[in-house]
PAVEX-403821 format. One record per residue (C-alpha): residue in three letters; x, y, z. Coordinates in steps of 0.05 Angstrom, whole numbers. Example, Ala and Ser with C-alpha at 12.3 -4.5 7.8 and 13.67 -1.06 7.14 Angstrom:
<nuses>
+-----+--------+--------+--------+
|   r |     c1 |     c2 |     c3 |
+-----+--------+--------+--------+
| ALA |    246 |    -90 |    156 |
| SER |    273 |    -21 |    143 |
+-----+--------+--------+--------+
</nuses>
This chain:
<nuses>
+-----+--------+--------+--------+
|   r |     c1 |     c2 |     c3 |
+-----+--------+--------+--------+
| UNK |   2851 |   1828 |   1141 |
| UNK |   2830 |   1849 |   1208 |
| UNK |   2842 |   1923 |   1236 |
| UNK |   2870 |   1926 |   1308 |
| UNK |   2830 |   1993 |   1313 |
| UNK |   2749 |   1992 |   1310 |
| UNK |   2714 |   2011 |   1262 |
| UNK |   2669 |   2076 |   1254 |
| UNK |   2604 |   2028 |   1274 |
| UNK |   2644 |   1989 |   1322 |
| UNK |   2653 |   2056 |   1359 |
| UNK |   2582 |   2079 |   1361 |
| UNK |   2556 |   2016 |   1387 |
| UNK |   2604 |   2027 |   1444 |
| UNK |   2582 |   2095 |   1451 |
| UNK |   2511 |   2070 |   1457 |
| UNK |   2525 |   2017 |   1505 |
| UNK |   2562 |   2063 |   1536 |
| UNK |   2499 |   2115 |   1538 |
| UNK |   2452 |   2065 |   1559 |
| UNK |   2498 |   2042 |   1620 |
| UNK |   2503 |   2108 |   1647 |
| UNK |   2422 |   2129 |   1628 |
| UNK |   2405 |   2060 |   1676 |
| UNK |   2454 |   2085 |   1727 |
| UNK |   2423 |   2153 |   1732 |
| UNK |   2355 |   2111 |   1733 |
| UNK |   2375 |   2066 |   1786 |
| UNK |   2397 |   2131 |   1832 |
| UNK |   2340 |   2159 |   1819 |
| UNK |   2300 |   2103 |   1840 |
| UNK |   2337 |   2090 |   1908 |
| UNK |   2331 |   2162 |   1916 |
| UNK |   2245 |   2151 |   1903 |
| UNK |   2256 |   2095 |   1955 |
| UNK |   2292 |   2141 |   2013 |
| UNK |   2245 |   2202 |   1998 |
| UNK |   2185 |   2151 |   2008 |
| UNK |   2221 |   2116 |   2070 |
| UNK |   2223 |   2191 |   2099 |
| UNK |   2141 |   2201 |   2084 |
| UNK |   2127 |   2140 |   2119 |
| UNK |   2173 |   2159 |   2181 |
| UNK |   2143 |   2228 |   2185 |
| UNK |   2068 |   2197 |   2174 |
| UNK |   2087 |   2143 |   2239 |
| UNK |   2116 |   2200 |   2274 |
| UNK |   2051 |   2247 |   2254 |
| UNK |   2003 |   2186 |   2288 |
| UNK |   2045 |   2189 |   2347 |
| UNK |   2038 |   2257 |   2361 |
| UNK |   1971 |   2253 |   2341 |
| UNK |   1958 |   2190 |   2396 |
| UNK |   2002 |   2228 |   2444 |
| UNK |   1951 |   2295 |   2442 |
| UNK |   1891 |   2241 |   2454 |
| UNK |   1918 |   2209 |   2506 |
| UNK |   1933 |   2281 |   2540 |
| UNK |   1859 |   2297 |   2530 |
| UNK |   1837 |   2227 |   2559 |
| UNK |   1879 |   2251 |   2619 |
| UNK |   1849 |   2314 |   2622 |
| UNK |   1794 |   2292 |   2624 |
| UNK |   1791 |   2233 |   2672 |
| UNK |   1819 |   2286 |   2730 |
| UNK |   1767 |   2332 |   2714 |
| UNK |   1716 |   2275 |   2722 |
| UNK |   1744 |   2250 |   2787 |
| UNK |   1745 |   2325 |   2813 |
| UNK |   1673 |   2331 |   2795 |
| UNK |   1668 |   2266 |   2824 |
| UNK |   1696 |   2269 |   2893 |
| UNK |   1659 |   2340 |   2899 |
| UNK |   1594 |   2300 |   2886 |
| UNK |   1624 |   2242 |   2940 |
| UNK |   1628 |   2292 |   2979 |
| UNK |   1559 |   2337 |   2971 |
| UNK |   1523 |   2263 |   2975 |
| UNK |   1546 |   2245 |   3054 |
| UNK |   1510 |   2317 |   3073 |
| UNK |   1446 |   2319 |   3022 |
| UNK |   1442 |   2248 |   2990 |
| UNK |   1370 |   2261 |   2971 |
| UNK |   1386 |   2329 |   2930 |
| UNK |   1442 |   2307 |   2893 |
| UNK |   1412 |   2242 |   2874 |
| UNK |   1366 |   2292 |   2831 |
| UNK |   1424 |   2339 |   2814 |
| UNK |   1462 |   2276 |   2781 |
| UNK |   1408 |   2261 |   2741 |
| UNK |   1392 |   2326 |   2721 |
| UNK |   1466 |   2329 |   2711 |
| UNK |   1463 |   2271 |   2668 |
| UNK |   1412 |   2301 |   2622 |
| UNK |   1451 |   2364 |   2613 |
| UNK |   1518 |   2326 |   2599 |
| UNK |   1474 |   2288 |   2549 |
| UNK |   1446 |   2347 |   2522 |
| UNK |   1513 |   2389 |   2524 |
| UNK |   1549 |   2331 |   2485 |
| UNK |   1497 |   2326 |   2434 |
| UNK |   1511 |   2407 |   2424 |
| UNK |   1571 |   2406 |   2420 |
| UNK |   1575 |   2345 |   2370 |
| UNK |   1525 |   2396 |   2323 |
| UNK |   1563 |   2455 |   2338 |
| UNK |   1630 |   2432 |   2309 |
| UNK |   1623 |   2370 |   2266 |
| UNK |   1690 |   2377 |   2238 |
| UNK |   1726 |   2378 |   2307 |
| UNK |   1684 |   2315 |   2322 |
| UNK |   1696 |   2286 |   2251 |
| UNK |   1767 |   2297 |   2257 |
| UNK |   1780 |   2265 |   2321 |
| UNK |   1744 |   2207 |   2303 |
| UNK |   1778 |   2195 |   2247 |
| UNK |   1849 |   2209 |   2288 |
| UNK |   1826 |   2155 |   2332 |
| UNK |   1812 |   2105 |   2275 |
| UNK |   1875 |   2116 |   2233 |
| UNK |   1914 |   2113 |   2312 |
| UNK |   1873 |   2048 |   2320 |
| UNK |   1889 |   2021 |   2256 |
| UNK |   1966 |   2030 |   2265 |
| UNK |   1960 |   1996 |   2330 |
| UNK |   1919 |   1938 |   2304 |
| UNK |   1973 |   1933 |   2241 |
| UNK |   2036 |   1930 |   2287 |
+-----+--------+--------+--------+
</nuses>
């Protein structure tokens, strides 16, 4: 004869079932929550290259007007003493040489830093 109500071990294999469907659920929040917190990272490491690219591409900038300044000075200097600044460029030269080489040794970080800003930039360029 058959009980229309469950049994004591009926009930606590429901229970259980019950347990375990609710301990998954928790673990599959969980786990879309992992994915949207890692989602974030990568968004704010992208966005951290770009600024990074952006505040190399400002130096470049810098940089390039300062050369054509020194430049068109030099243009300049050259159509009233070509024969002096030919041996102020390349004594120029030498310096710059020199002064790069210094400054390389001086702060090893700053250069290691950059170049290794430049190479992860690069290598999100090349993987897009």
């Amino acid at each position: 004869m058959t009980s229309d109500f469950p049994s004591g071990a009926e009930r606590s294999n429901e229970t259980r079932d019950t347990g375990d469907d609710n301990a998954f659920a928790r673990l599959e929040k969980e786990m879309a929550n992992m994915r949207d917190a890692i989602g974030g990272l990568s968004d704010q490491i992208s966005d951290a290259a770009g600024d990074i690219g952006a505040v190399a591409q400002e130096q470049a900038r810098r940089g390039m007007k300062h050369a054509r300044a020194n430049m068109g000075s030099m243009v300049n200097d050259a159509s009233d003493r070509l024969g002096v600044v030919a041996n102020r460029a390349q004594s120029q030269a030498s310096s710059l040489g020199d002064s790069l080489e210094d400054a390389v040794q001086e702060r090893p970080l700053s250069t290691l830093a950059l170049a290794l800003g430049l190479g992860f930039l690069a290598g999100v360029i090349w993987r897009r």
